[in-house]
N, C-alpha and C positions, 0 to 999 in steps of 0.2 A: 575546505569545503566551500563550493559555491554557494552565491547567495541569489534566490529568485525573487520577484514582486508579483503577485498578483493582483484580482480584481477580484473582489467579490459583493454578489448584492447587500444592498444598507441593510435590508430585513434579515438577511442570513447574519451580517455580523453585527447585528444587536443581538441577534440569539446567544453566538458565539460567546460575546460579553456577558451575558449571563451564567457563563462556566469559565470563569477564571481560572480555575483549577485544574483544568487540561492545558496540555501542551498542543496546542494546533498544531506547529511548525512539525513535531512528532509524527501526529497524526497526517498529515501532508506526507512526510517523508515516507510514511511507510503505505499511500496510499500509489504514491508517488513508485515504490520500490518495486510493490506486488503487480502493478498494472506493467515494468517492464518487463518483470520475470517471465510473466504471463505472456509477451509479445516474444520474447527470446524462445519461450519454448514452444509455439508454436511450428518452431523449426523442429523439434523433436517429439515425434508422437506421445512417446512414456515419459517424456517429461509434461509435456504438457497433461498428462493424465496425472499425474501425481500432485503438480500443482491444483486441478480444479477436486480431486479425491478427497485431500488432504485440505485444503481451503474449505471445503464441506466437514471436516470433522475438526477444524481449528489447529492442526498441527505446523509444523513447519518443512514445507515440503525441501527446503534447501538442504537440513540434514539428512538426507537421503542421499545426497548427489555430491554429499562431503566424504571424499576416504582417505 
């Protein structure tokens, strides 16, 4: 797995430090994952409809496209 650095504002991560308890890097990764899925389906109409359907109803639209 690569490793990335980012920047982020002081106010946002003294918030952040105030939830210990979450996994940021998580949270990253999978904000990280849905925004490429999203650029890749854009090349396919029904996928890309599945992704923002199912992103509205909290599913996972990847098992869809798994057979």
């Amino acid at each position: 797995m690569a490793n990335m650095t980012m920047a982020i504002p002081d106010e946002l991560h003294s918030k952040m430090r105030k939830h210990s308890e979450i996994k940021w890097a998580e949270i990253a990764r999978q904000v990280f994952r849905e925004k490429v899925n999203m650029l890749e389906a854009e090349k396919e109409p029904l996928r890309a409809y599945a992704y923002k359907r199912l992103a509205e109803e909290g599913d996972d639209a990847e098992k869809l496209f798994k057979f």
